[in-house]
C-alpha positions in Angstrom: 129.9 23.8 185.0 132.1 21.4 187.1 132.0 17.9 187.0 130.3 17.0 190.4 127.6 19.9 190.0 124.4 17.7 189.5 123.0 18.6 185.8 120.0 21.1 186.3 116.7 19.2 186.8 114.3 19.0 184.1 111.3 21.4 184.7 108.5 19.5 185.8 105.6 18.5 183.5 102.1 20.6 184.0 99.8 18.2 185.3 97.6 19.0 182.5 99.8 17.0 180.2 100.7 14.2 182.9 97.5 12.7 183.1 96.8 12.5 179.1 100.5 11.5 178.4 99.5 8.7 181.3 96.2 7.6 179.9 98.2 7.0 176.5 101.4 5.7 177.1 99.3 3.0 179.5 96.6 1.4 177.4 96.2 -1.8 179.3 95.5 0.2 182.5 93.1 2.4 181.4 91.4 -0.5 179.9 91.4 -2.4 182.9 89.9 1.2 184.6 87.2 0.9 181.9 86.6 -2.6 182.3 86.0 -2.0 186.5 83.8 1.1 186.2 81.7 -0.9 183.4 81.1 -4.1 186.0 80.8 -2.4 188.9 78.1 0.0 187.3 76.3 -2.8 185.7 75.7 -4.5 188.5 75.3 -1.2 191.1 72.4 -0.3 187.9 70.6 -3.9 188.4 70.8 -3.6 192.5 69.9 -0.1 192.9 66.1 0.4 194.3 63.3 2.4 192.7 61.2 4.9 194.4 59.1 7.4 193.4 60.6 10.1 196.1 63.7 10.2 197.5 63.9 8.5 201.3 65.1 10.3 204.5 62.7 13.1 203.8 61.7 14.3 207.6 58.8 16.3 206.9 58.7 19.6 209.5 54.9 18.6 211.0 53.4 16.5 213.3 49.9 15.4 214.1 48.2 14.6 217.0 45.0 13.2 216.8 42.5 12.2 219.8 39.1 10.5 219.4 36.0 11.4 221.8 32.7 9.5 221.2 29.5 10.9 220.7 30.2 14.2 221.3 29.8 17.6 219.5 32.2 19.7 217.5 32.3 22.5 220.2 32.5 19.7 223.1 35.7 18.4 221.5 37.2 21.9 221.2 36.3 23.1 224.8 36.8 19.7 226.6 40.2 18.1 224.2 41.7 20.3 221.5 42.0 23.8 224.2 43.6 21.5 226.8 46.4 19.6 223.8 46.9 23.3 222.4 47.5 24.5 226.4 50.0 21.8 226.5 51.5 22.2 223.3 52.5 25.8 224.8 55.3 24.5 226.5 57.1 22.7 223.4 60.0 25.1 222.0 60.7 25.5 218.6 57.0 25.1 217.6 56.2 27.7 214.4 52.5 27.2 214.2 49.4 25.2 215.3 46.4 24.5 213.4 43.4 22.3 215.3 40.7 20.8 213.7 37.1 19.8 216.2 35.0 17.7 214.2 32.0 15.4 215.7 33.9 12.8 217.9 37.9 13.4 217.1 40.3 16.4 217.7 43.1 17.2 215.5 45.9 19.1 216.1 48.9 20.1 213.8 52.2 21.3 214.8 54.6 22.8 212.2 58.1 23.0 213.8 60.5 26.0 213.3 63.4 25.3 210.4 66.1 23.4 211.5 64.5 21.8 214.7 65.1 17.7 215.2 61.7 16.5 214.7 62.8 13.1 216.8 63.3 15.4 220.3 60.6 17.5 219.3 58.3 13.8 219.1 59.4 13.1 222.0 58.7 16.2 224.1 55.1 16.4 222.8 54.7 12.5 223.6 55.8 13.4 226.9 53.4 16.2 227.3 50.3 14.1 225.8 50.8 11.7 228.8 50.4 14.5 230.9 47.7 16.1 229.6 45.8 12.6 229.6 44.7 12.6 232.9 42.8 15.9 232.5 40.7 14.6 229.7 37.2 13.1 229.7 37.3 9.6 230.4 36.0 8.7 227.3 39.2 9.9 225.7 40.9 6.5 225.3 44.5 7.1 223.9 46.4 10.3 222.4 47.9 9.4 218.9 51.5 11.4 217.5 52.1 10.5 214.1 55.0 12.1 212.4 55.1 12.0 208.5 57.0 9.7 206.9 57.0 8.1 202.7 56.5 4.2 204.2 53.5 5.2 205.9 52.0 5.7 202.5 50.2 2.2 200.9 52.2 1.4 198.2 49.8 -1.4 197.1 45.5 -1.5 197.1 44.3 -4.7 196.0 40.4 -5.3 196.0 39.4 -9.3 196.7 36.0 -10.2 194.9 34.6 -12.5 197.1 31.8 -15.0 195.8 28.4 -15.1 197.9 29.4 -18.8 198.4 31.9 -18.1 201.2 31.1 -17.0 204.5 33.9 -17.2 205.6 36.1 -14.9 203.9 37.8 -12.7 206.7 39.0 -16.0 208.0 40.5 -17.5 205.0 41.8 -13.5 203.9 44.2 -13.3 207.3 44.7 -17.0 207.3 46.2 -17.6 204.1 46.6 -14.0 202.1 48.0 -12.0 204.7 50.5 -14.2 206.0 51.7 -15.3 202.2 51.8 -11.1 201.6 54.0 -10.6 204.5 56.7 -13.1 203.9 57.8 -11.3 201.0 60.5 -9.7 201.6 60.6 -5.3 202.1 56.8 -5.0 202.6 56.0 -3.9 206.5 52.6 -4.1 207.1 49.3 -5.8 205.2 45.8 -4.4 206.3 42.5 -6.0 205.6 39.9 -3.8 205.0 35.5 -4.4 204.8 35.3 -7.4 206.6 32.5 -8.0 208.7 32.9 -9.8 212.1 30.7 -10.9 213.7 30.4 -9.6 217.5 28.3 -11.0 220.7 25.4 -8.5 221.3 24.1 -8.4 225.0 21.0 -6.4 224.7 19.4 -6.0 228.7 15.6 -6.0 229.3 15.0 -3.2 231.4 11.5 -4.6 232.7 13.1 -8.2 233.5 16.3 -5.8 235.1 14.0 -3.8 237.1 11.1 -6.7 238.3 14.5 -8.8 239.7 16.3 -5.8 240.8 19.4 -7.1 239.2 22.4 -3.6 239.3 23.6 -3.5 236.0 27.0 -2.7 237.0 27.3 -5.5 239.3 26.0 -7.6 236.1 29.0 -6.4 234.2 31.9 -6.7 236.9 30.9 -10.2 236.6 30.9 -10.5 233.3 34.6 -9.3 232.9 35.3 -11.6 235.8 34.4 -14.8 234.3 36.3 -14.2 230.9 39.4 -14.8 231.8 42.8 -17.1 231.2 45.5 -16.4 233.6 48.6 -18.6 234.3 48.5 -20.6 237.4 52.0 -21.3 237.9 53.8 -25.1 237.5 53.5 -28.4 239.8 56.3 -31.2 240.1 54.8 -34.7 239.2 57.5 -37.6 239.3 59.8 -35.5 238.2 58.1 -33.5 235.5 57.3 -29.8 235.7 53.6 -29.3 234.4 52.3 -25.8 233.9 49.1 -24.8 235.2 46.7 -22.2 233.4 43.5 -21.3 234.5 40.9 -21.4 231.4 37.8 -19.4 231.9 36.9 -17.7 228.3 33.6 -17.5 226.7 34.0 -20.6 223.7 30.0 -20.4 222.7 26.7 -18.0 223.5 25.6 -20.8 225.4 28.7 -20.1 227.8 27.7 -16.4 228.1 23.9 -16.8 228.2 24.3 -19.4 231.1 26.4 -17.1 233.5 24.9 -16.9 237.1 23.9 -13.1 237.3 21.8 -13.1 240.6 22.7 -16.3 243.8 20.3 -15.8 245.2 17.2 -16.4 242.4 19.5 -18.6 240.4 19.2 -16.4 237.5 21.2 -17.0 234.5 22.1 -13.3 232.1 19.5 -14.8 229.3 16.9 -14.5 231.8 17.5 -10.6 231.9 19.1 -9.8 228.3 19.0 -11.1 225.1 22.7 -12.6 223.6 23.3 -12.8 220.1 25.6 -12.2 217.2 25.0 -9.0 215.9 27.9 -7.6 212.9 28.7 -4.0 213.1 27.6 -1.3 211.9 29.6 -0.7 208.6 30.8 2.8 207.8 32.4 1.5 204.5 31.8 -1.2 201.8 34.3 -2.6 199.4 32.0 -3.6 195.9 33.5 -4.7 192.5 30.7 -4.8 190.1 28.1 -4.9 192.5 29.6 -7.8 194.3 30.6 -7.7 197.9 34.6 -7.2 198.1 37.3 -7.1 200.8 39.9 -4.1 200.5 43.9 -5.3 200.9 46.4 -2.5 201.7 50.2 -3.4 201.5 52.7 -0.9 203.3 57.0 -1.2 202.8 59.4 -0.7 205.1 62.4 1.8 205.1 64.5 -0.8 203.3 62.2 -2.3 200.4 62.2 -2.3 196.8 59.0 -0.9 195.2 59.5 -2.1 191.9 60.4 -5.4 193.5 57.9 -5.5 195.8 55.6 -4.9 193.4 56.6 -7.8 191.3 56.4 -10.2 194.3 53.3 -9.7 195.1 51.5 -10.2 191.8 53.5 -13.3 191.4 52.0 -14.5 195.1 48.3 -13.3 193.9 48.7 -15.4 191.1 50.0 -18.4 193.2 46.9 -18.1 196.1 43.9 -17.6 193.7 45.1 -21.9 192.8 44.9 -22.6 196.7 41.5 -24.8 197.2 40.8 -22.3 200.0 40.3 -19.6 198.1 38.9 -20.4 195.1 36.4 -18.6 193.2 38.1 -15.4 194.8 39.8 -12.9 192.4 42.0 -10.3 193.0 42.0 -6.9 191.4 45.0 -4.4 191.8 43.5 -0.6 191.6 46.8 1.0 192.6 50.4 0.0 192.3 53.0 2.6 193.2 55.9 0.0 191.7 53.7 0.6 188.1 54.2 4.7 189.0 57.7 4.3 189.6 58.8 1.6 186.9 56.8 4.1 184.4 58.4 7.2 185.6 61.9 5.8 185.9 61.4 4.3 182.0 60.0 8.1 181.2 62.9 9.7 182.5 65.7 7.0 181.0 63.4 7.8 177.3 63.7 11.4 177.5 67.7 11.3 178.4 68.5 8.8 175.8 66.4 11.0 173.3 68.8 14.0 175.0 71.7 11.7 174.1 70.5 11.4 170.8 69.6 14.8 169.8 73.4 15.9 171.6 75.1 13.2 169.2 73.5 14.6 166.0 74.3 18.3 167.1 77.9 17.2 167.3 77.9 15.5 164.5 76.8 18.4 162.5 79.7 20.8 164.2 82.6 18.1 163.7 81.4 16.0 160.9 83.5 13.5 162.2 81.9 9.9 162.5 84.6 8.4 164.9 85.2 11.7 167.0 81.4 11.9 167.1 81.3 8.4 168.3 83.7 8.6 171.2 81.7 11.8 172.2 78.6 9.8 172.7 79.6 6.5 174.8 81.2 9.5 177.3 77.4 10.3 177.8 76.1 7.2 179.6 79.9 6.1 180.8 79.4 8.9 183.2 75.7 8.4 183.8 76.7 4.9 184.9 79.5 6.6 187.1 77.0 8.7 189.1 75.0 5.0 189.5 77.9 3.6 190.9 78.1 6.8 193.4 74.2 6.9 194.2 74.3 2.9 194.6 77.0 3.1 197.3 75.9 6.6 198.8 72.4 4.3 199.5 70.1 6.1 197.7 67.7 5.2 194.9 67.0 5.8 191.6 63.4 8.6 192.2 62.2 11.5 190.9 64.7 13.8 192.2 67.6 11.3 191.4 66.8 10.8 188.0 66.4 14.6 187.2 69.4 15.1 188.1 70.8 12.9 185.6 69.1 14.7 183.1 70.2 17.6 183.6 73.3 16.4 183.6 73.1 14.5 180.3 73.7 17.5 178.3 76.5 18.9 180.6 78.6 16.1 180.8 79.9 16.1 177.0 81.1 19.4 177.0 84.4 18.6 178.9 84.7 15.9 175.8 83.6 18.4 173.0 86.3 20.6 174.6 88.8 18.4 174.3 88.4 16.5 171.5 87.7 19.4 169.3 91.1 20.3 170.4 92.6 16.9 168.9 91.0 17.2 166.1 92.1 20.7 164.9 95.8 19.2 165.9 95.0 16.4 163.9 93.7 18.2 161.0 97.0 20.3 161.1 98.8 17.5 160.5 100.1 16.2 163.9 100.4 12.5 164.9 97.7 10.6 166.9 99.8 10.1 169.9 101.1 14.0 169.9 97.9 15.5 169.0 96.2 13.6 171.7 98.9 14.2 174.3 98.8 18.3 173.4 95.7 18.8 172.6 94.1 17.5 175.9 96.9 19.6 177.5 96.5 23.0 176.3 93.0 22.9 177.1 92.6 20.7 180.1 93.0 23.7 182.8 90.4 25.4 181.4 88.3 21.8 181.3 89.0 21.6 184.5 88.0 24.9 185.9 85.0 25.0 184.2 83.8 21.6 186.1 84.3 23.2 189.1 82.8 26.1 188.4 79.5 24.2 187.3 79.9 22.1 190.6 80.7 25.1 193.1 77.2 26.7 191.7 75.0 23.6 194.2 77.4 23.7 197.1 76.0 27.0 198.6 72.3 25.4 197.5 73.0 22.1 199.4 75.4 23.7 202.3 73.2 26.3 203.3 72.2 26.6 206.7 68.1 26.9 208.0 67.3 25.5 203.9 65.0 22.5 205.3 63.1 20.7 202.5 64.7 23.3 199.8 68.2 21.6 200.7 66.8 18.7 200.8 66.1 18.1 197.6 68.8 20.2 196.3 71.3 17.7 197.6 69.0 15.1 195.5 69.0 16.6 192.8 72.4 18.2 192.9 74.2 15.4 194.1 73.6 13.2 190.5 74.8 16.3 188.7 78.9 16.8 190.6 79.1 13.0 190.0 78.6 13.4 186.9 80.6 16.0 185.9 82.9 14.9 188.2 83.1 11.3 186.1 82.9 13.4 182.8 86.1 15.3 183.6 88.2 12.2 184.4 86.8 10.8 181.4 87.8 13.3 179.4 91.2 13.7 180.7 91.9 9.8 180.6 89.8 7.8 178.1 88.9 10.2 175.4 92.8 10.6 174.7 93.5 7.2 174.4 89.9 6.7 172.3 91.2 9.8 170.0 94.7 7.8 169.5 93.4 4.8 168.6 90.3 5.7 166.5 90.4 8.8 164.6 92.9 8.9 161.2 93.5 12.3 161.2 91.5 12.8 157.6 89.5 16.2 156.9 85.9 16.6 157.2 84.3 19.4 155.2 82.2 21.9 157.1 78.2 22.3 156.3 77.5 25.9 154.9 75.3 26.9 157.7 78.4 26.0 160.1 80.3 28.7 157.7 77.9 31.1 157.6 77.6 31.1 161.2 80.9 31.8 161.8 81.1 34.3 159.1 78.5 36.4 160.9 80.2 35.7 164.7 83.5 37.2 163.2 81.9 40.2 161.9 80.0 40.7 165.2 82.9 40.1 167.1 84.8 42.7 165.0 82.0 45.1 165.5 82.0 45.0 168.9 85.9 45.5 169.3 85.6 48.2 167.1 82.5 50.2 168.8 83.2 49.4 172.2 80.5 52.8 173.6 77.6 51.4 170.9 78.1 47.6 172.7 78.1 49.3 176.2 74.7 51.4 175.2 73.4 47.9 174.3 74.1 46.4 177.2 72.7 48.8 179.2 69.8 49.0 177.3 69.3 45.4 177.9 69.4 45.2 181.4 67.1 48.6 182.2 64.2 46.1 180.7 64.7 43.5 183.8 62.8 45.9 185.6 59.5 45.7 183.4 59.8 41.8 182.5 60.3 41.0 186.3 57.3 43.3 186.8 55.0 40.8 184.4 55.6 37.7 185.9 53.1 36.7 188.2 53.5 35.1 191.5 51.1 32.9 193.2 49.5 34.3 196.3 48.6 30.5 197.9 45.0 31.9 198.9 42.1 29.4 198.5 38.6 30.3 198.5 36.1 29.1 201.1 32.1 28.9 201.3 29.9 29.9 204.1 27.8 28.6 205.9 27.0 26.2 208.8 29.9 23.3 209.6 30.3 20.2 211.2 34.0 21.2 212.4 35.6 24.0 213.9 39.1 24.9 213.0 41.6 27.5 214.8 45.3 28.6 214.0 48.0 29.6 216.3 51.2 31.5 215.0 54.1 31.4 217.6 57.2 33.6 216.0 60.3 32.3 216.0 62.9 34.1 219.2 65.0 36.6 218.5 
């Protein structure tokens, strides 16, 4: 070799080695890594919102619903639900309707074909209600399209025992509960149900009606007429601009009773009709222990905190029932979806750490290793609290679907660690040094750490990615997201911090092995042996073993999603429309 030829280059390290060599030859910056992911997941795990299900769920329906007084089931089909199902005809991507005539209302639901934008698809058949309005009876006030969505559902139903004493109550309910329920902030919409209000009754004497020959619907054009406050515009006076409004609305009985029905006879409407209050007819009473009671639903928006929420609220219930306005009045929760989810989330967060547990003492048993055991278990929630950090920024919440996912992960993500740091400790046990054995032994087995991950994460991609899945990837993506973050966080951890825990932890002594670990591998060796040795026999088996699929599949049974009916007369009539989808 000649003096100017460079010196050949030294071959480059496998990457497999890099990054434990890295994590150990830089223990302040893997610390510092730690550190970050502990802070940021603390704080993500305190600000993350509860829910029961997961949000952005777009259900594939939609409803319309139309109501038509005082008729029959068979007017309300011929007359309303025909004409909306006539309509709905020229909607694309519409799968199915099913219409429901019932005394007084028509409903009608649409199911959409897979993959159709239910927002276009609202607004074509809000389109096509406005046109079909016109054709309708008159009595057919308004067309309602509801698409599904989770905040429609009430979160909250509170029942308000109100005492015989108060007369009152629907006043001081939206005066003083509803608006203190509405400042808090997430919830969307407070309804007050079984309150009585009182309405003015104008019941007509037909024999005083017919004797002064008074028209009835000249009677009522002037009754609409004199109930009435309109702006009159704004005069100048030195210099100051006063606005004008004409003031004409009914304040007592008196007012209405006095109106001038007739010019010419002087005659006032109580000459002709009797006017009165008169409460409604009530189609629904709220009672708690006999006693009358006023129903309170509470509604979120998109953006609120159930668990939060629900904490609020009780807190302001507790604060009104010491207002002098309302007291004697008690308030009684009967359903609290923030109670649902807190239980369910605390469920869930029980049965993992019990998974935790059990997976601890399992490894403990194999490894009889306190220290290496150790280090195996804080990798469990140090990636659970890595997937937090993920869902927290991705802006989804901790639900049902969420939190399954985490389980299912619990017991996956400590086998990259198991891997590995069963790996240090057989090099440890061999005699090597910590900082070798933890270098090497992540090394020769990190490739295969690494494409097992994948492997595990490439089995949801074709689940989430498919094309026409609809709710199916939906709630794969839910459910599978939790589980690549946290395998994703369980590989990096055991590439980076379990080499740096095994240097600085484990002392390299030996363990001795439990007899049923021994025996166990006795009998896998002679199996194995066995099945090198008779390779035809193991291929029978096999066979053998798989020709039975048939006859198990063959016993399981699968539900045929029929439901019984009775017969007999109804008060409804119901029809379903099946459109296929284009070729």
């Amino acid at each position: 070799m000649s003096a100017d030829e460079d010196p050949p280059r030294a071959p480059r390290e496998p990457l497999a080695y890099a990054i434990p060599r890295f994590a150990v030859s830089r223990p302040v910056t893997i610390l510092m890594i730690l550190a970050t992911i502990l802070v940021v997941g603390l704080i993500a795990l305190d600000r993350i919102p509860l829910a029961l299900f997961p949000e952005g769920y777009e259900s594939n329906q939609l409803n319309i619903s139309a109501r038509y007084p005082n008729a029959s089931p068979r007017d309300v089909e011929e007359k309303v639900t025909r004409k909306i199902e006539d309509i709905l005809g020229t909607v694309p991507n519409i799968k199915r309707l099913t219409s429901y005539s019932s005394n007084g209302s028509s409903s009608v639901r649409v199911e959409l074909q897979t993959g159709t934008s239910l927002r276009e698809t609202y607004a074509l058949i809000t389109d096509r209600m406005d046109r079909v309005k016109p054709l309708l009876p008159t009595d057919v006030d308004r067309i309602d399209v509801r698409r599904y969505a989770q905040t429609d559902a009430p979160m909250m139903n509170i029942i308000a025992s109100v005492p015989p004493t108060i007369d009152d109550a629907a006043y001081r309910l939206e005066n003083f509960v509803k608006p203190a329920l509405q400042r808090i902030e997430g919830v969307g919409n407070v309804d007050i149900y079984g309150t009585s209000i009182r309405k003015v009754q104008i019941e007509l004497i037909d024999d005083r009606l017919r004797s002064h020959r008074i028209d009835v619907g000249t009677m009522l054009g002037t009754l609409r007429n004199q109930n009435f406050a309109i702006s009159g515009g704004y005069v100048i006076d030195g210099g100051r601009k006063i606005y004008v409004r004409s003031m004409g609305r009914f304040n007592t009985l008196e007012d209405i009773a006095a109106i001038i029905v007739d010019n010419e006879r002087r005659l006032r409407l109580s000459d002709v009709a009797l006017v009165r209050f008169r409460p409604p007819r009530r189609e629904y009473v709220y009672r708690v222990d006999g006693q009358p009671a006023i129903g309170i639903q509470i509604t979120r928006d998109s953006t609120g905190n159930i668990e939060r929420i629900s904490r609020e609220v009780r807190a302001t219930l507790l604060e009104l029932q010491k207002l002098p306005q309302l007291k004697g009045v008690s308030f009684n929760i009967f359903f609290d979806q923030g109670v649902q989810v807190k239980q369910s989330v605390d469920n869930l967060a029980e049965s993992g750490l019990w998974g935790g547990i059990f997976a601890a003492l399992i490894v403990y048993l194999f490894l009889r290793a306190p220290r290496m055991t150790a280090i195996l278990t804080l990798s469990i929630p140090l990636s659970l609290l890595c997937t937090i950090v993920v869902l927290f920024f991705t802006g989804w919440s901790l639900n049902m679907a969420t939190m399954m996912g985490l389980l299912l992960a619990v017991g996956m993500v400590v086998d990259n660690s198991i891997v590995i740091v069963e790996n240090i400790y057989r090099l440890r046990q061999e005699g090597a040094d910590a900082t070798e054995a933890s270098i090497v032994g992540a090394g020769e087995v990190g490739l295969a750490v690494v494409m097992s991950t994948f492997t595990s994460i490439v089995v949801f991609l074709p689940l989430i990615l498919m094309k026409g899945g609809g709710d199916f990837s939906f709630w794969m993506l839910r459910l599978g997201l939790p589980v690549i973050a946290s395998l994703l966080a369980s590989l990096l951890i055991a590439l980076i911090f379990v080499p740096l825990a095994a240097q600085r932890v484990t002392r390299g002594t030996q363990h001795p092995e439990l007899r049923a670990v021994v025996w166990v591998r006795e009998r896998y060796v002679a199996s194995l042996h066995w099945v090198l040795n008779h390779r035809i026999e193991s291929l029978l088996v096999v066979v053998a073993a798989m020709w039975t699929l048939p006859f198990a599949q063959s016993k399981i049974r699968m539900p045929t999603g029929g439901m019984g009916g009775g017969t007999g007369e109804t008060s409804s009539i119901s029809t379903s429309i099946f459109r296929p989808a284009a070729p």
